[in-house]
C-alpha positions, 0 to 999 in steps of 0.5 A, a space after each residue: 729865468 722865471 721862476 714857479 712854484 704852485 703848491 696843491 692840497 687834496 683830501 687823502 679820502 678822494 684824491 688821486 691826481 693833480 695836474 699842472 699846465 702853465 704858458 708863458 706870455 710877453 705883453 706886445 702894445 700893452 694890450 697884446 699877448 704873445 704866448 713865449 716859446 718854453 720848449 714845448 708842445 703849444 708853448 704849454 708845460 704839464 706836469 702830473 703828481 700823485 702825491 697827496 700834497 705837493 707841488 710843481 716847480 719849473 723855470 722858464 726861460 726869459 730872454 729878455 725884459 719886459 712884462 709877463 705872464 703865467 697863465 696858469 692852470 691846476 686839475 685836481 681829480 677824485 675817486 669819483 670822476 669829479 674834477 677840480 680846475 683852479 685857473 690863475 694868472 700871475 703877472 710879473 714885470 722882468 727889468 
């Protein structure tokens, strides 16, 4: 099991959302990525909060050893339409 933990700010004067999407990736041939089947859509976990400050935790399942990645992305949207996406990579090797 991977764990995650993605914390998040916003300014109380123009937040209203924040949204999280996170895929699973194994590396194949230490340059190939396969995306990691997480039980969803696309291999692809979203979540939403309203809360001003917050965060995301999930556990994904890994099977087996090898190394990983998270590909991960993080929306914050304002009162005035403006959105800002924050996207990261975390790599761990699983042994």
């Amino acid at each position: 099991t991977a764990n995650l933990l993605v914390e998040y700010y916003g300014y109380a004067s123009e937040f209203t959302r924040a949204e999280v999407s996170v895929k699973i990736q194994k590396r194949f041939l230490l340059v190939i990525w396969n995306d990691v089947d997480i039980g969803y859509a696309n291999n692809e976990w979203t979540a939403t909060s309203y809360d001003l400050n917050g965060s995301f935790y999930k556990e994904f399942p890994i099977s087996k050893s090898g190394y990983y990645r998270a590909l991960i992305t993080v929306k914050v949207y304002g009162r005035s339409g403006e959105v800002d996406t924050i996207e990261f990579t975390k790599e761990y090797d699983y042994r």
